[in-house]
N, C-alpha and C positions, 0 to 999 in steps of 0.2 A: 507620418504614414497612416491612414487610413484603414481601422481594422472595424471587427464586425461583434460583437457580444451576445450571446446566445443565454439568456438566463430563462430557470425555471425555479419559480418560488411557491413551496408550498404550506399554509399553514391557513391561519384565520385572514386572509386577504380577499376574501369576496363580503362585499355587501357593507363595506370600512372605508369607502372611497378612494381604495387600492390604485385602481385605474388613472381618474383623475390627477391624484397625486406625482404619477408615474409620468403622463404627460407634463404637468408643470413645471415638472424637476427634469426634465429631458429638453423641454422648448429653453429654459433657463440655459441648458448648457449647450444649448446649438447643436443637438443629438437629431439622426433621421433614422426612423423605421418603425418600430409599431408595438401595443402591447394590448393581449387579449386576455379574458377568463375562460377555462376551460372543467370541464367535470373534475378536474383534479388539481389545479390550480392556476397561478398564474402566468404567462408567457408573454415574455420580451424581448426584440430583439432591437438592438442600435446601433449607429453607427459613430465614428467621428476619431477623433484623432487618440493616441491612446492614453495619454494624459486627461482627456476629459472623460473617457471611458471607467479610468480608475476612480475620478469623483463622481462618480454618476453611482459604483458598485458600492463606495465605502459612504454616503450621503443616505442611501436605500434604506440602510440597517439604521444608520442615524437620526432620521428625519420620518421616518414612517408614520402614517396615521395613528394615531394616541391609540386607539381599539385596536387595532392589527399586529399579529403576533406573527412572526416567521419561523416557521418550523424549519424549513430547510430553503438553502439558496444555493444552488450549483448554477455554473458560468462557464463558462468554456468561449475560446475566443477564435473565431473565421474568418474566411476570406470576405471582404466587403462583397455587398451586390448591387450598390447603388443608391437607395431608398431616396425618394424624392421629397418625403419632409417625413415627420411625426406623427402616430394617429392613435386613434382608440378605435379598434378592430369588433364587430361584433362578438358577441361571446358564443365561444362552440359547448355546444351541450351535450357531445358525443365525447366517446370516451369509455372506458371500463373503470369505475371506481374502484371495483374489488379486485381488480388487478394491481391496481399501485396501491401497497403497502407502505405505510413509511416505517422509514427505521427508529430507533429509539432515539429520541430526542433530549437533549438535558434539559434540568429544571430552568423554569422560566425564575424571569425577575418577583412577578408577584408571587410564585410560592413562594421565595427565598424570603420575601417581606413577611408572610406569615406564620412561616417557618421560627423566624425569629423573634417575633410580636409573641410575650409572655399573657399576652391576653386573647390571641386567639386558638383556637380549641385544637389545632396542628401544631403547637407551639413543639421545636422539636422532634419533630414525627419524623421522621430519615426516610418515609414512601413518599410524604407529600406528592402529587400530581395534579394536574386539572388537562382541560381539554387541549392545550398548548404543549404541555411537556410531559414528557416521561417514559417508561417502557411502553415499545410497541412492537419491532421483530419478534424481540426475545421473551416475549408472553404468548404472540399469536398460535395459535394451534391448528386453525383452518379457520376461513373465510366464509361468510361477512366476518369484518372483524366486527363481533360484540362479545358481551363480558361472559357469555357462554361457553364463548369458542376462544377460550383465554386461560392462563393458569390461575385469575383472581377469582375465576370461577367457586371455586371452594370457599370466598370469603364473601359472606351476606351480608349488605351495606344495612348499616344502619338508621334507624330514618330518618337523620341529618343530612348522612349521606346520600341515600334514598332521595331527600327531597329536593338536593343542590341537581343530580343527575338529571332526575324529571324535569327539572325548570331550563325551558328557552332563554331567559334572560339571565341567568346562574353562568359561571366561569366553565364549572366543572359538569354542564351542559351533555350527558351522554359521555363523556371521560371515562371511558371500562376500565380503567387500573385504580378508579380511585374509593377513597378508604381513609382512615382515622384511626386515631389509638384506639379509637372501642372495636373498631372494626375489623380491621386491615392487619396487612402483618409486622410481624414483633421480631425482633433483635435477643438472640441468647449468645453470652460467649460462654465457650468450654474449654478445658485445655487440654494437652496431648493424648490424653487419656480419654477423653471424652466424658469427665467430669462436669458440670454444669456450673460455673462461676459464677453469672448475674446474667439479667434482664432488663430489656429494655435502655431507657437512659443508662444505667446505670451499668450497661454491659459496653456502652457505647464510650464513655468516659475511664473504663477501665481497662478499652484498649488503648487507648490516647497513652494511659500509662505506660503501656507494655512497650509503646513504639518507644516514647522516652527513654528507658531503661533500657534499651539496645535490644530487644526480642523480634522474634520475626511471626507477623500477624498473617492467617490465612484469613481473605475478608470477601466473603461472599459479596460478589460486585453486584450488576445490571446483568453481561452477560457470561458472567462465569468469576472463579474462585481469581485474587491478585493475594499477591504476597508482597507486605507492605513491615519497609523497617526504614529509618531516620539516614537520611541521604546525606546526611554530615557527619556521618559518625563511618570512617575509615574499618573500623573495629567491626561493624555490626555490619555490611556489605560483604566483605571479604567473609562473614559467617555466611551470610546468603546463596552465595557463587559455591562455596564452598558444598554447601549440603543441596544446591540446585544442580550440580555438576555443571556450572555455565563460568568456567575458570575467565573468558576474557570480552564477549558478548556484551556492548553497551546498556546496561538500563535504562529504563526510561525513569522520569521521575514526576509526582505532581506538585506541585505547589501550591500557598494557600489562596495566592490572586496574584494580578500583573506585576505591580509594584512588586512582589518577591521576585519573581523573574526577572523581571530589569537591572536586579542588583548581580547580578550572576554572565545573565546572556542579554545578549542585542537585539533588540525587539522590533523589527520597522512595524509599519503601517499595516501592510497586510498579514507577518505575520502575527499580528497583534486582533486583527479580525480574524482568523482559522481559532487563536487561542478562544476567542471568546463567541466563538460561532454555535450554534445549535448544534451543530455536528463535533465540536470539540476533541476533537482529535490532539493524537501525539503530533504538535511540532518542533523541526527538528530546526536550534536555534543554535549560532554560534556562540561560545565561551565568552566572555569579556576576559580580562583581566583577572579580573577580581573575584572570581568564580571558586577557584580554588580556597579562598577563603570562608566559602557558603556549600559548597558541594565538594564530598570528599572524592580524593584522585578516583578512583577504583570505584565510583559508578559506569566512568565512560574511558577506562585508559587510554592515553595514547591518541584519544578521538579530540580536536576540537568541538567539534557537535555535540549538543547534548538534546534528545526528546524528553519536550516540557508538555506536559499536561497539565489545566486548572480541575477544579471539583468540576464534574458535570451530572452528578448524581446527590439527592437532598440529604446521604449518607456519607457522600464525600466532604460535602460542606460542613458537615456538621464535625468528620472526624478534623479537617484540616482547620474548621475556628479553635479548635480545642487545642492542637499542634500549635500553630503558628510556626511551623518549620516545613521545608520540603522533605516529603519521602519519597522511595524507591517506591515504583507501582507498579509489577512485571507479572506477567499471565503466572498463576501457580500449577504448575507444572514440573515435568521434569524436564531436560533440554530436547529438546527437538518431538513430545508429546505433547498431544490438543489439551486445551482449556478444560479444568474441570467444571462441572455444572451442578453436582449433586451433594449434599451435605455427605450420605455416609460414604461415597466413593471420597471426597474429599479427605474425611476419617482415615482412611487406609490408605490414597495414596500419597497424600502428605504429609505423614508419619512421620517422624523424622527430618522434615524439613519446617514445621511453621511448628513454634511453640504453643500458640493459642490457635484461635477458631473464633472467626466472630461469623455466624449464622444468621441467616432467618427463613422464613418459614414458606416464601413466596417463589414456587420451584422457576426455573429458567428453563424453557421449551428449548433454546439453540444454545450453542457456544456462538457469542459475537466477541469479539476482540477489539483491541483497541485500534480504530486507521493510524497510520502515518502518516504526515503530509508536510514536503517540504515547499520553501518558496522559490521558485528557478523563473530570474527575465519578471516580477512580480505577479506570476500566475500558479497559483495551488497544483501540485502534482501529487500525487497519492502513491506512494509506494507500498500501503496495506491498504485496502478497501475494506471496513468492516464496517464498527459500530459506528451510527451517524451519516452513513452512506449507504449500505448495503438494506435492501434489494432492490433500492431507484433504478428504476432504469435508464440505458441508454437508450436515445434516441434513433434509428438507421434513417437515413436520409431520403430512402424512398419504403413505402410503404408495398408489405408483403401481404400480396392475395388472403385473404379472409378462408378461402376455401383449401390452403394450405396446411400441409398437418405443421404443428408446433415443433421448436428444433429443441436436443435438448445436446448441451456443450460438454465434455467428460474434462477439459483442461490439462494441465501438465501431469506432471507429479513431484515438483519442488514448488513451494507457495501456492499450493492448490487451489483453485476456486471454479465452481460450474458457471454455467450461465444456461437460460430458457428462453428462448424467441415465441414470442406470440404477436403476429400483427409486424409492426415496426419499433416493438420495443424490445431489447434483450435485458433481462433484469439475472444480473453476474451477482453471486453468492457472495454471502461472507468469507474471508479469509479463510482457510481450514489449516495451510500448512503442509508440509513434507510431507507426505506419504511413504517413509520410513518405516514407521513400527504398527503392530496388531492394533492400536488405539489411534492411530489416525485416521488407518485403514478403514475401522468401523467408521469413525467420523463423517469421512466421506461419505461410503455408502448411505447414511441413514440421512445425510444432506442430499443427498439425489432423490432418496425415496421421498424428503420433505419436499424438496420443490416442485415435484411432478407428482404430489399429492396438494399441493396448495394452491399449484395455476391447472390444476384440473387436467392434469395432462397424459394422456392413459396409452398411446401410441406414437413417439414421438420420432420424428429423426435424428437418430444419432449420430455426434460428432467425436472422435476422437483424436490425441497424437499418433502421429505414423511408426514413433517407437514399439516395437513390439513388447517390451518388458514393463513399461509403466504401470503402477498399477489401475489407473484410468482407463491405459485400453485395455489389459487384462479385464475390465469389470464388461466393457461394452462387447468384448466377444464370448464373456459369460452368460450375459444379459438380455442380449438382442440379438436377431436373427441375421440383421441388415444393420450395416455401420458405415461408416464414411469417415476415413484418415486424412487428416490434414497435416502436411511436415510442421514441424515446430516452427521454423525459422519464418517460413512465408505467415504462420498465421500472428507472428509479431508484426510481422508488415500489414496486414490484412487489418488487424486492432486497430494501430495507429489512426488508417485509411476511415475505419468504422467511426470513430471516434472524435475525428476532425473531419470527420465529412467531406472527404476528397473526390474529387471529378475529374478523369482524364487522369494522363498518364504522371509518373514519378517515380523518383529514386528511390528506391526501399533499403535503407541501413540495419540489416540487423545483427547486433552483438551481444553475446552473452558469453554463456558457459559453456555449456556441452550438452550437446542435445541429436539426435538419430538423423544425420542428413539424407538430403534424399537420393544418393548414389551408392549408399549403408555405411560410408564412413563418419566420423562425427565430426558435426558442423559448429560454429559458434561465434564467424566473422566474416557474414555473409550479404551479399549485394545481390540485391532483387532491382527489375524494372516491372511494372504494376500500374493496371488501366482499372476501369468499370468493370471490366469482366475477367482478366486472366491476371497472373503472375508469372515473372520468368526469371528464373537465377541467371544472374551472368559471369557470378564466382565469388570470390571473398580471400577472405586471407589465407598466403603460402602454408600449407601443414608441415606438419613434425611432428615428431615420436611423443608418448608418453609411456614412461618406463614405468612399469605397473599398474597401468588402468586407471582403474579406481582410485587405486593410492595417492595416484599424482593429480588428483583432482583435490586432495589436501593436504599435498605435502608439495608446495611450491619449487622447491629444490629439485625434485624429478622433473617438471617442467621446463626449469633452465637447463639440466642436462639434455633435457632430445632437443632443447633450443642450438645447443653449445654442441650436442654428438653429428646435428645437420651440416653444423658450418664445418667442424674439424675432423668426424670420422670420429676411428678407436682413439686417435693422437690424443683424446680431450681428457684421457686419463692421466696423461702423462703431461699437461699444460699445467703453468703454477699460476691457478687463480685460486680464489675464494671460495669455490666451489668446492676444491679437493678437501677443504676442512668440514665440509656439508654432510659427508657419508662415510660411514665406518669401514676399518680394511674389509670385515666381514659384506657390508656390501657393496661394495664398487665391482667385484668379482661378476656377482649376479646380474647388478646393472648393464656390466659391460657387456654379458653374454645376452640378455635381452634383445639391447641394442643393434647389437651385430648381426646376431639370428633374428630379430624381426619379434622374437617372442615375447606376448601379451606386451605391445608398445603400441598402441592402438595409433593410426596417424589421427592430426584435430587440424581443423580450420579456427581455432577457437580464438577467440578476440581476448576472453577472461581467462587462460591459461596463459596467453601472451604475458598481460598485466602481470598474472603471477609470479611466471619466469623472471620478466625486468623484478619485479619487488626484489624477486630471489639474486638475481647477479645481486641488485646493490645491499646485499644483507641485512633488507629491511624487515624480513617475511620469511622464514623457511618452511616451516610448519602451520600450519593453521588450525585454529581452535574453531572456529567458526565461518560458513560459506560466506568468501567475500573479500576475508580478512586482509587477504596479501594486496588487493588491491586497493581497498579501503585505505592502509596503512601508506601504500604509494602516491595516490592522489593529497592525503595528508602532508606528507614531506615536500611535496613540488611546492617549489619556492613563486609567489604571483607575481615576483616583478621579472622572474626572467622571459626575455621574449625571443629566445633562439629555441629551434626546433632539429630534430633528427629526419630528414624527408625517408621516406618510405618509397620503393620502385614501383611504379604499377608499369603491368604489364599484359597483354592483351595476345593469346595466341587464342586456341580453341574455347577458352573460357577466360576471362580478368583474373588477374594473380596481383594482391596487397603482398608486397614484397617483403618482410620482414630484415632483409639478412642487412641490408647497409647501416639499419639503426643499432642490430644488435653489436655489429661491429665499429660503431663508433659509441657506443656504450662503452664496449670495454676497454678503446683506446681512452677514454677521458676518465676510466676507473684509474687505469696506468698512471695518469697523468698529474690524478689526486682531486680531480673534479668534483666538489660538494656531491652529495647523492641528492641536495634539495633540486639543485642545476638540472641533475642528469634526471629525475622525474620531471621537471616540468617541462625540460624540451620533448621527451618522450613523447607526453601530453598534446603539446603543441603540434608536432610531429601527424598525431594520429588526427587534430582539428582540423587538419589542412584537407584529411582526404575526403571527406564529403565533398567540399565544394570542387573539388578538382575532378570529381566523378561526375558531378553535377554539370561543370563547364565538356566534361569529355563524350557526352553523352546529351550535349543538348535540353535540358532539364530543367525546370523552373520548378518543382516543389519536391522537396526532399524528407524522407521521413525516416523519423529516429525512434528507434524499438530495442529493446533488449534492456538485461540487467545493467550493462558497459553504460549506458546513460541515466541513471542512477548518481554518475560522478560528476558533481557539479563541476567542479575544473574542468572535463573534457568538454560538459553540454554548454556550458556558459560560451565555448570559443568556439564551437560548430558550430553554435548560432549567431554567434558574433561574425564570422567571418562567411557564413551561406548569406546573411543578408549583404553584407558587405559588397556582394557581389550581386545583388539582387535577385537572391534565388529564396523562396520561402522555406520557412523549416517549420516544419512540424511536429510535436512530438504530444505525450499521452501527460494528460490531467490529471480526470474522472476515474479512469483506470491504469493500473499501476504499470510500467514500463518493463519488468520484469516476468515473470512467468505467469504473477496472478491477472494478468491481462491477456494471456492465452486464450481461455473462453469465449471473450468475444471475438474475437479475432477468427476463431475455427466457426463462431454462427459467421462471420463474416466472410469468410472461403465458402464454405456451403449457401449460401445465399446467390453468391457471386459469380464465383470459378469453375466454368463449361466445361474443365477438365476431367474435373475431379470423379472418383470410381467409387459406387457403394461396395464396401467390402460384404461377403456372405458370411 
């Protein structure tokens, strides 16, 4: 089948014989469509079958002109449009350079060479940079970017330095971060006390110690503080979790290179290019075998999955040559508060949790965090957008009046992220996070003030969720005169739509959690129909009680009860399931009176409560330590050779009703029965794959789009796409930007761009 590849590469690719190359290597592979240079970098699009699309992406990085360096390469994959052969397109000389910022880059190959070369004058220097790599968001402080309007501002290059800068034919050619041991900044560690223990090399090698020795190092990263202890040692993890309050939350972990990886987890092809991409992101790789013998249980419990990251920093490299072991490398923090960025807040609020302190001196303007990026069908999807991504922008498909004011996006309030439309690009923020506590709160805020101080944006339109308690839209009816609510659920459809550059009409799938519907009850498994211009609900999944609000948003067990109070009434107290052993005499009372009277059981449409409930019937999930878990843990047990499924009723009066009740009842007939609970999740699974296309076939539909946290779960996305094509219906779903909540923002510039409907609020 015949797809389309949309790539934008940006780095030292002009004037390297970029172009030419790109035709050779595209007529070689019987590729049609075209590629251009632009003020910001290079663009290409092709076509062909999608086997030769993959060696056309993974050859690029491979084979590139000996001078040319790629800072960044994003792909995203379209509908063909035909292209009648191959070209080299004039080059566009428009554009806004000071508009595209790039993100922080990792160190290049040839630092790393000098880096290590005991004869050149970087030897060991943990900043090393040149013009190809190294910080760039999380230095910027306002635009143009030059070394003025940067935090290396404070360090005066030396005349070495000085003189490699000043030189046109020099690596480090205008390079504003860059710097040397006489110059640049310096490495102190301290310990809990804030004692001062060594300098330099010498501070650097005596963390090396500390991880050995089982200690937990707070290490001032690129963009913000990690906490880094020996991912093999059972003993020193479980301290981690322990003083982080994060009791069950996967870690991520880095290792020293591929070859470590390989020995652990299963590496394909691509995702072996994300490991070693410019953008270097967490990916999330499956266990091998033999895993357990290299990584201890209690980084990732219970998870097959492990997020692997390589060094992408001349700090990381240099800690992990010293290791030769994988560590734990998780935001330092406390659970659910933003990234620290400052050495003496660091001092105080990691007291108690990191034994040492490895410093330096070179402040960090933003909290950037590390992306996510899993590989689903062999295309990168991003479930955190941050460092290595963020603030690229996305592309809109048709280009917005010049004489428009600029949009500015406020996003959720779980995985928070803003976004800023200028023109037809929307450039979506770094990761920020739950909007929870006093400190993320600020986070946000002063993320809004940066962006609409850095794209110069002084009167913008604002967008926010339709929920009224978020604290996003609380900021935009503090803030601004004039706003503009968009429901959560349409603007995960509206994303998708942005994203994939959709034309004409489709099915809009979206599933998550719990989010403010637009009838004021709560939404979370919901079916849209979606053109050019409007969106229309046409319903989503049968509601049910949740017995205490809130609580049953993390306690799985109140979920199967209003699942189980629907079907049976009071009677469900007095039935001998599994359930009865879930809640104390003390509350089944309460529960039952809620139930009955109506009180605080809020009804939900919610697709991620469903999830929860089945976890909870099969007692895989009762409680939750962390958003996600119960479903996380259920997609885990579903067994992949079973291919029986639970059908679900749809049903059509005044609005579409996803019927819940016949699965839930043959759930617990095969509980009776003694049904594996691997069985009974994966037809579940199956069960819910089938509804797309069946909406799709009911409804006349050829492009279907998939949004929400609920796709996230490889098991469920692998079989909706497997079975929408199957039937010749395309599926679409999110890259670039993460399928969850932090892909809200664009999706609300995407409703306000679009949707004739929509009301400015006063």
């Amino acid at each position: 089948m015949q797809q389309r590849v949309k790539i934008t590469i940006r780095g030292a690719v002009q004037g390297v014989g970029f172009r030419p190359f790109i035709f050779r290597l595209a007529d070689e592979l019987k590729l049609k469509g075209w590629v251009t240079n632009s003020a910001s970098g290079v663009f290409i699009e092709a076509e062909a079958e999608r086997k030769s699309l993959d060696r056309f992406l993974l050859r690029i990085e491979r084979e590139k002109p000996r001078h040319a360096v790629i800072q960044s390469m994003e792909f995203s994959f379209l509908d063909p449009v035909d292209y009648s052969g191959f070209e080299i397109r004039h080059s566009d000389s428009g554009g806004e350079i000071s508009a595209v910022i790039l993100p922080d880059i990792a160190v290049c190959e040839d630092c790393l060479r000098e880096m290590n070369d005991p004869s050149d004058r970087r030897y060991r220097y943990p900043f090393i940079n040149c013009t190809n790599c190294g910080p760039r968001f999380s230095i910027i402080e306002a635009l143009p970017y030059d070394r003025p309007n940067t935090s290396m501002k404070q360090f005066e290059m030396c005349p070495d330095c000085r003189k490699e800068y000043e030189d046109p034919s020099d690596r480090r050619f205008h390079a504003q971060p860059v710097a040397c041991p006489v110059c640049g900044p310096q490495l102190t560690l301290c310990d809990e006390a804030g004692r001062r223990l060594s300098e330099k090399d010498t501070a650097l090698r005596q963390t090396a110690e500390f991880i050995r020795n089982g200690k937990i190092v707070a290490l001032k990263g690129l963009g913000g503080f990690q906490l880094l202890v020996d991912a093999r040692s059972d003993r020193a993890v479980q301290r981690l979790r322990r003083r982080k309050r994060r009791a069950e939350k996967p870690f991520a972990i880095m290792a020293p290179d591929l070859n470590c990886v390989q020995r652990f987890c299963f590496v394909g092809d691509m995702e072996a290019r994300s490991l070693r991409s410019p953008e270097s992101p967490i990916v999330l790789l499956l266990k091998s075998e033999k895993a357990e013998e290299h990584i201890a249980e209690r980084v990732a419990p219970q998870n097959p999955w492990l997020g692997v990251m390589l060094p992408y920093t001349p700090l990381h490299h240099l800690l992990m040559w010293e290791l030769g072991f994988p560590v734990v490398a998780t935001s330092a923090n406390l659970s659910e508060e933003p990234m620290v960025t400052e050495n003496a807040v660091a001092r105080d609020r990691l007291s108690g949790i990191a034994d040492v302190f490895l410093f330096h001196n070179r402040p960090i303007v933003r909290q950037v965090d590390d992306s996510i990026v899993r590989i689903i069908q062999g295309r990168e999807m991003l479930t955190r957008r941050a460092r290595g991504y963020a603030p690229l922008p996305v592309t809109l498909e048709e280009e917005v009046p010049n004489t428009a004011r600029p949009v500015l996006a406020l996003g959720a309030h779980l995985k928070s992220s803003i976004a800023v439309c200028k023109g037809d690009q929307v450039f979506v923020s770094q990761h920020i996070g739950d909007l929870s506590n006093l400190e993320s709160v600020q986070a946000f805020e002063k993320i809004v003030e940066d962006f609409t101080k850095m794209y110069d944006i002084s009167h913008p339109q604002v967008v926010a969720d339709l929920h009224p308690d978020y604290v996003s839209t609380q900021y935009a009816r503090n803030h601004f005169e004039h706003f503009t609510q968009v429901q959560h659920h349409e603007a995960h459809v509206w994303s998708c739509r942005a994203e994939n550059r959709i034309k004409g009409p489709a099915l809009g799938i979206s599933w998550d959690g719990t989010s403010f519907g637009g009838d004021g009850t709560i939404w979370g498994g919901e079916v849209f129909i979606s053109d050019d211009t409007e969106i229309k609900h046409i319903g989503g999944l049968r509601s049910f009680s949740l017995p205490g609000g809130e609580k049953a948003v993390k306690e799985p067990r109140r979920a199967a009860l209003g699942l189980l109070f629907e079907l049976f009434g009071d009677a469900v107290f007095k039935r001998e399931t599994d359930l009865r052993n879930a809640f104390s005499d003390k509350e089944r009372p309460l529960l039952k009176s809620m139930l009955v009277k109506g009180v605080n059981s809020p009804r939900t449409s919610s697709m991620g409560r469903l999830f929860d409930a089945v976890s909870a019937l099969l007692g895989i999930c009762m409680n939750m330590s962390f958003e996600g878990q119960a479903a996380m843990m259920l997609e885990f047990r579903s067994d992949e050779t079973e291919t029986g499924w639970y059908s679900f009723s749809i049903q059509e009066e005044e609005k579409l009703s996803i019927d819940w009740q016949p699965v839930i009842e043959n759930i617990l007939s095969d509980l009776q029965n003694n049904v594996p609970a691997e069985r009974i999740a994966a037809r579940f699974h199956n069960g819910l794959a089938r509804i797309p296309s069946e909406l799709a076939r009911r409804f006349k539909l050829k492009k279907v789009l998939l949004s929400g946290g609920c796709f996230q779960n490889i098991f469920l996305l692998k079989r909706v796409i497997g079975r929408l094509r199957s039937e010749g219906v395309g599926a679409y779903w999110h890259q670039r930007v993460p399928p969850n909540d932090g892909g809200i923002a664009l999706g609300q510039v995407a409703a306000f761009l679009k949707d004739k409907k929509l009301k400015t609020t006063a």
